[in-house]
C-alpha positions as CSV (number, residue, x, y, z in Angstrom):
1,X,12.5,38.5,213.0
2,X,11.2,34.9,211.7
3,X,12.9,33.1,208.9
4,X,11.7,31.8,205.0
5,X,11.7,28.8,203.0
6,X,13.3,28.6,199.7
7,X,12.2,25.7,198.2
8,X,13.2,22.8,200.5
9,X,16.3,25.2,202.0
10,X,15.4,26.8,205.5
11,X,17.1,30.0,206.4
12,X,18.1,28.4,210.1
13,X,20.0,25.3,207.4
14,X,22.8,28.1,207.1
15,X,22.7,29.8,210.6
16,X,21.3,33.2,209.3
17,X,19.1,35.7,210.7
18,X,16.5,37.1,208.3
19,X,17.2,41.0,209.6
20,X,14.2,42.1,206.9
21,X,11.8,40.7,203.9
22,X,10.3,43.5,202.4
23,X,8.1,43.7,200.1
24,X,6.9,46.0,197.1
25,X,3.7,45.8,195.8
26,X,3.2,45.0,192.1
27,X,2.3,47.9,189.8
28,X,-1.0,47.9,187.8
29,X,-0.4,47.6,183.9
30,X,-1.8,51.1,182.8
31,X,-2.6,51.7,179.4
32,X,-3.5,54.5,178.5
33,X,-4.3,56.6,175.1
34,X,-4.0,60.3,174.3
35,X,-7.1,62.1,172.9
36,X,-5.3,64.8,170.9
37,X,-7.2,68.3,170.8
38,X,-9.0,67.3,174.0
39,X,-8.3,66.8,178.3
40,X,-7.0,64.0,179.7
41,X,-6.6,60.6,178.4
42,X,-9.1,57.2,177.6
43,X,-7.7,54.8,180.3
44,X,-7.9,51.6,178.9
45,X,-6.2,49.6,181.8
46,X,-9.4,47.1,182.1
47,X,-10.3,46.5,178.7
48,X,-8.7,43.5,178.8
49,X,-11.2,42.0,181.4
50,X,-10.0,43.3,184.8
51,X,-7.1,44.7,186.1
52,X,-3.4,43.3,185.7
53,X,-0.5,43.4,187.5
54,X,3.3,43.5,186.6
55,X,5.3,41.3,189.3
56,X,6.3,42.4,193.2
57,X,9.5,42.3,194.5
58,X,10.7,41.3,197.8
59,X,14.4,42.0,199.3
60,X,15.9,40.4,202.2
61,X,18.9,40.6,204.5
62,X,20.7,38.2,205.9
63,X,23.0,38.2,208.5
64,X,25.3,35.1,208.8
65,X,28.5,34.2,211.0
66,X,29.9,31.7,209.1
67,X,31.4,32.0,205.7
68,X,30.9,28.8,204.4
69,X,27.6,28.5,205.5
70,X,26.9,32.0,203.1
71,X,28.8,30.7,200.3
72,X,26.2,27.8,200.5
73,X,23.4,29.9,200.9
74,X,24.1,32.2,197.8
75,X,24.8,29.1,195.6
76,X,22.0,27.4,196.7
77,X,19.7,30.4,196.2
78,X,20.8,32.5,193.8
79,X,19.5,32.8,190.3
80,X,16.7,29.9,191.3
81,X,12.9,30.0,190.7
82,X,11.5,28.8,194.0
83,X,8.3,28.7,196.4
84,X,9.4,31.5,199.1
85,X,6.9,30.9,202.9
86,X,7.8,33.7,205.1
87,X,7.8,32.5,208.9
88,X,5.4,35.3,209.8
89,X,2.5,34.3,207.3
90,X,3.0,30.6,207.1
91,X,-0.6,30.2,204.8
92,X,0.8,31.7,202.2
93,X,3.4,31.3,199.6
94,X,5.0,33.4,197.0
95,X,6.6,32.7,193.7
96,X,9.6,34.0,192.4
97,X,13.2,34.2,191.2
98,X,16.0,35.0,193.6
99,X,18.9,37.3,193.2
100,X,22.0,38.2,195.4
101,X,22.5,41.8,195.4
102,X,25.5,41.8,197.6
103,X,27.4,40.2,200.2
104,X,30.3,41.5,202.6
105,X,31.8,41.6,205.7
106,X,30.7,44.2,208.1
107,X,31.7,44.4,212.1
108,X,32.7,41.2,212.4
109,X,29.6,39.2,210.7
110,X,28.6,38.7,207.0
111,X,25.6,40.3,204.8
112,X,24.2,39.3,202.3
113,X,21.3,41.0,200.5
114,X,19.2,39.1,198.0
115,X,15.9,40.1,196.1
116,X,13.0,38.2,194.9
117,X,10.9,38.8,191.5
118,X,7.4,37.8,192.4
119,X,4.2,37.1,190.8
120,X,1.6,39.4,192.1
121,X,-0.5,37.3,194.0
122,X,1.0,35.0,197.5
123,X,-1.3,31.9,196.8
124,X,-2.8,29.7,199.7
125,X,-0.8,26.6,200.7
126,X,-3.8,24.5,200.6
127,X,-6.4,24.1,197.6
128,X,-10.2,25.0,198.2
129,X,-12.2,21.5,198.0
130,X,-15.4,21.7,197.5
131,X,-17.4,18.3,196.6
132,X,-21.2,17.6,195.6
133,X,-22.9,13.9,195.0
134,X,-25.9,14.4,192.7
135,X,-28.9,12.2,192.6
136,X,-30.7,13.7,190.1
137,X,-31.9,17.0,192.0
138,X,-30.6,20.0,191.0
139,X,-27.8,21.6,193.8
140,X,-26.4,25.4,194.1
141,X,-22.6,25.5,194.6
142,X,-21.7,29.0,196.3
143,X,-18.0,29.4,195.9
144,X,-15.9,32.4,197.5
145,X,-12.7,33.7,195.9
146,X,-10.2,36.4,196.8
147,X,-8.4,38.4,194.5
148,X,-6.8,36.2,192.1
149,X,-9.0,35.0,189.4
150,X,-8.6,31.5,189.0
151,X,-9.7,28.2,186.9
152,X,-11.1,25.2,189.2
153,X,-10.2,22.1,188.5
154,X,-13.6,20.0,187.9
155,X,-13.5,15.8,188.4
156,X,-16.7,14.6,187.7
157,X,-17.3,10.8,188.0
158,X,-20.7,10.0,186.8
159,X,-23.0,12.2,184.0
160,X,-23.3,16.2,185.1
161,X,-24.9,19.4,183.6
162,X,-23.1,22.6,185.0
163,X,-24.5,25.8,185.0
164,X,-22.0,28.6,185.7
165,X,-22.6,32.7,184.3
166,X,-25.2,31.5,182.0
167,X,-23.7,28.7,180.3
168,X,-24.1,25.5,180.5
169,X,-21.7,22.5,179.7
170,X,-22.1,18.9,179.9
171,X,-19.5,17.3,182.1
172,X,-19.2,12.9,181.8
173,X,-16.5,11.1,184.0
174,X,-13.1,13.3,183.6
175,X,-11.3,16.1,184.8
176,X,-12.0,19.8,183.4
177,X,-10.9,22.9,183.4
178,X,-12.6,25.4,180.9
179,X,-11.4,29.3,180.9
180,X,-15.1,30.5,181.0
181,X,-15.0,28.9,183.9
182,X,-13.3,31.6,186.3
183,X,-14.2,32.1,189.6
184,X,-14.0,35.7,190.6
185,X,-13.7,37.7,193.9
186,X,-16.0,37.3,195.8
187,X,-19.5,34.8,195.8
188,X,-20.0,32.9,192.7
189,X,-22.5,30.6,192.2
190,X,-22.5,27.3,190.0
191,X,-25.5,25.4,189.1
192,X,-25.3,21.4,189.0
193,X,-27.7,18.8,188.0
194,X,-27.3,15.2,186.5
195,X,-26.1,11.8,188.5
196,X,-22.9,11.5,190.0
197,X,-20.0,13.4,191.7
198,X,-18.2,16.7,191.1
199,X,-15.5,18.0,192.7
200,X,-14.1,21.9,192.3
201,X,-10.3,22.4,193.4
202,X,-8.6,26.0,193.2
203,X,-6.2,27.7,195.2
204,X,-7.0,31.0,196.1
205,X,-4.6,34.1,195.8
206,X,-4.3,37.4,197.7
207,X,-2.4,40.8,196.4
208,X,0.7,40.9,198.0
């Protein structure tokens, strides 16, 4: 089994073997409403504008053979907020609070179980760039997203019109970011024209 990151703390810092990270998936946030006299219910779980998630979890063990090096490793990690990269998927990170469960003795090595609160989505480690230099003719962006919904980041450095689900905005030298601007899964497609440079940034996330 590989090891994890906890912040800037490596699992192979204390000496331990990661025996397991497993992980929960996060439930949906059903809503739901009673129709009284009649069958079933009205499910309103994507009124709101898609579906949402409550966090994951993930719980570890760890064996260690060294009590000082365990005692380190709980004080270090437990109770912190920190960006947790599992060896196995290195791409990705997740973002949580830690927790020790437990921690014992058993046959001559120590254990020690902690848990993770996650947000739903494990995020890329490296933002999506995309960059266009206008001239004055007009240009298609075709951006793909994966699960997460997210908000670019827009730096324009010169005099822009942007296009994007049938609105458009004028953008002058700056840095944006403008919530009916949301890139979705999937293609979406932006529409630039005007003189100068833009520059989209996002990081996508997956479901974990």
């Amino acid at each position: 089994m590989k090891g994890a990151v906890f912040g800037d703390k490596y699992t192979k810092d204390y000496g331990a073997i990661m025996n397991y990270a497993r992980i929960t998936p996060p439930a949906v946030k059903e809503n739901y409403v009673d129709i009284p006299g009649g069958d079933s219910s009205l499910d309103l779980t994507e009124t709101v504008g898609g579906i949402v998630y409550n966090d994951g979890m993930i719980d570890f063990k760890f064996t260690l053979f060294d009590f000082s090096k365990k005692e380190n490793m709980k004080n270090d990690l437990h109770g912190k907020r920190l960006r947790i990269i599992l060896e196995r998927e290195p791409e990705f990170y997740y973002d949580g609070r830690l927790a020790c469960s437990s921690d014992g003795w058993v046959a001559g090595r120590y254990e020690l179980l902690m848990n993770a609160k996650v947000k739903p989505y494990k995020f890329e480690i490296h933002e999506t760039l995309h960059t266009e230099r206008m001239n004055g003719t007009a240009k298609e962006m075709k951006l793909i997203n994966t699960r997460m919904p997210v908000m670019p980041r827009i730096t324009v450095d010169g005099d822009i019109y942007l296009t994007y689900d049938g609105s458009r905005y004028h953008m002058e030298t700056g840095v944006y970011q403008i919530p009916e601007i949301t890139l979705y899964e999937g293609l979406n497609r932006i529409k630039l024209s005007g003189k100068g440079t833009v520059r989209l940034e996002y990081r996508k996330g997956r479901l974990i």
